[in-house]
N, C-alpha and C positions, 0 to 999 in steps of 0.2 A: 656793639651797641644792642639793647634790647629795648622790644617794646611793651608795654600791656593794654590789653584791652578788657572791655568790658562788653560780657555778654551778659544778655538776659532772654531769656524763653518765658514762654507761657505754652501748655499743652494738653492736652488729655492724659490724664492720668494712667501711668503702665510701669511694668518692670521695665528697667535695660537704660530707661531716659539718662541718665547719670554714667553710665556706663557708654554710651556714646558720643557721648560728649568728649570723656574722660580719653577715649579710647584717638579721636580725633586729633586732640591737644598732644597727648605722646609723642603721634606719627609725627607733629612738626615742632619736637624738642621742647614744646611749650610747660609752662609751671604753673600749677593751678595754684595760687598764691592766697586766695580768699573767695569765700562762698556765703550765701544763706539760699535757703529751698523751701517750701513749705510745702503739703496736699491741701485746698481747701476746696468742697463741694464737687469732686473729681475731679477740679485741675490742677498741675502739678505748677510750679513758678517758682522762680526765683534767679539771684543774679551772680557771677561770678565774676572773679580778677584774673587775668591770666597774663604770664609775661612769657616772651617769646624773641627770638631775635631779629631784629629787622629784616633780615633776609627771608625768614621763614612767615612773619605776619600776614602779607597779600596771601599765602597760600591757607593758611590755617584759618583765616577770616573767608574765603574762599567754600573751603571746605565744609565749615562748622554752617554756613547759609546754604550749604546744600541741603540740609535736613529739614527745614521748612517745608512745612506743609497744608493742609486749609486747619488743622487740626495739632499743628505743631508750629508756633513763632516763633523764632529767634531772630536776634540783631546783636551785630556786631558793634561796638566802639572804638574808638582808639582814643588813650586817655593820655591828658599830662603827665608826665612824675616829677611838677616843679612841687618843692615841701613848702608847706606854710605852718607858718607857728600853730600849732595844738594848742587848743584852747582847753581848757577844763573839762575832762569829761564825768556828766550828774549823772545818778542812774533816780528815775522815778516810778513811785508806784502808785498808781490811779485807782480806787474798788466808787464805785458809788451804783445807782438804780439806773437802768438801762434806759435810755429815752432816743428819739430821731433827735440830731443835731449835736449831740455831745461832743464824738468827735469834731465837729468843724467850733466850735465853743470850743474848745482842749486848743486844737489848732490857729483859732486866730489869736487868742491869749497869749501863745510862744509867738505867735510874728510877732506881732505886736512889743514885747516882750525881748524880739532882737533871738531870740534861742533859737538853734538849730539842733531839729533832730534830727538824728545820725540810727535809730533804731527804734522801732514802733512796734511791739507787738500785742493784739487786742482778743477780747472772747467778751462770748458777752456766757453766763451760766447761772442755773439756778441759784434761786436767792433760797438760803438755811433760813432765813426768821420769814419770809413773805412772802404771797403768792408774786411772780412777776421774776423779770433777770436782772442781774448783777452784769454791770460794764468793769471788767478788769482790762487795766494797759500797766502795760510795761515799757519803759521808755529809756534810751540813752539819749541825752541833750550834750550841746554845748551851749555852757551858760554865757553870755555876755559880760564883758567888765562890767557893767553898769549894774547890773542883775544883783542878788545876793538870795542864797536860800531861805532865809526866813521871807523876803519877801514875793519871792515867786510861789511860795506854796501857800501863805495869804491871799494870794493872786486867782490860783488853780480852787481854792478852796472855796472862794469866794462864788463861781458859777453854781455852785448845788449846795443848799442844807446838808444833804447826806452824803457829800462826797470826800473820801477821806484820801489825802496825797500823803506821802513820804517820800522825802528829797535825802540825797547824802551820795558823798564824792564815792565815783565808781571806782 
């Protein structure tokens, strides 16, 4: 039988973080199964899947919480593997003028809305035609049955004059 878990760090940014980790997960047979990582503002984060076998879990969970530090978090999970039906995965694309609150407007529009994101990535960067920033996201959802593309990007379209969405099956 195997297990997976779910780790995430958050850290001060350095060579080797990835590599420790990585180097950890081997010693106890374990499968890095799935990642995302990011640097932002010097810290490094992000979260992995790893599967291992029961016997070996207590110790590899063990181990990888040894490395915490005041300057290094990590935690351990231990997650289901029961499947549920896959829902439709959307990929969306967000440009409009950068403001406080956008994202939490972006965000309660999907609760609201029943959508689950499943992957968020945002910047805000120079705007080409006007002094001031440009809010880009990038987004994987699951669309709800009840949902439908033309009316969720009506939806998303609706918070800002100038903000322009693009929905379409990932």
């Amino acid at each position: 039988m195997s297990q997976q878990l779910v780790i995430t760090i958050s850290a001060d940014d350095r060579p080797g973080i990835i590599r420790n980790i990585s180097k950890i997960i081997l010693e106890h047979q374990g499968n890095w199964l799935d990642s995302s990582f990011s640097k932002l503002a010097g810290k490094f984060a992000g979260i992995l899947l790893v599967s291992t076998s029961n016997k070996n879990a207590a110790s590899l969970k063990q181990d990888l919480l040894e490395l915490s530090t005041e300057s290094f978090t990590l935690r351990v999970d231990s997650t289901s593997t029961t499947e549920h039906q896959p829902l439709e995965h959307i990929a969306v694309s967000i440009v409009g003028n950068d403001r406080p609150g956008i994202v939490d407007e972006i965000a309660g529009l999907l609760t609201a809305s029943k959508v689950n994101v499943i992957k968020l990535d945002s910047r805000t960067e120079n705007s080409p035609m006007a002094s001031g920033l440009l809010f880009v996201a990038n987004l994987e959802i699951e669309l709800a049955d009840s949902e439908d593309f033309a009316e969720l990007q009506s939806k998303l379209e609706s918070l800002s004059a100038e903000l322009m969405v693009e929905i379409c099956a990932a």
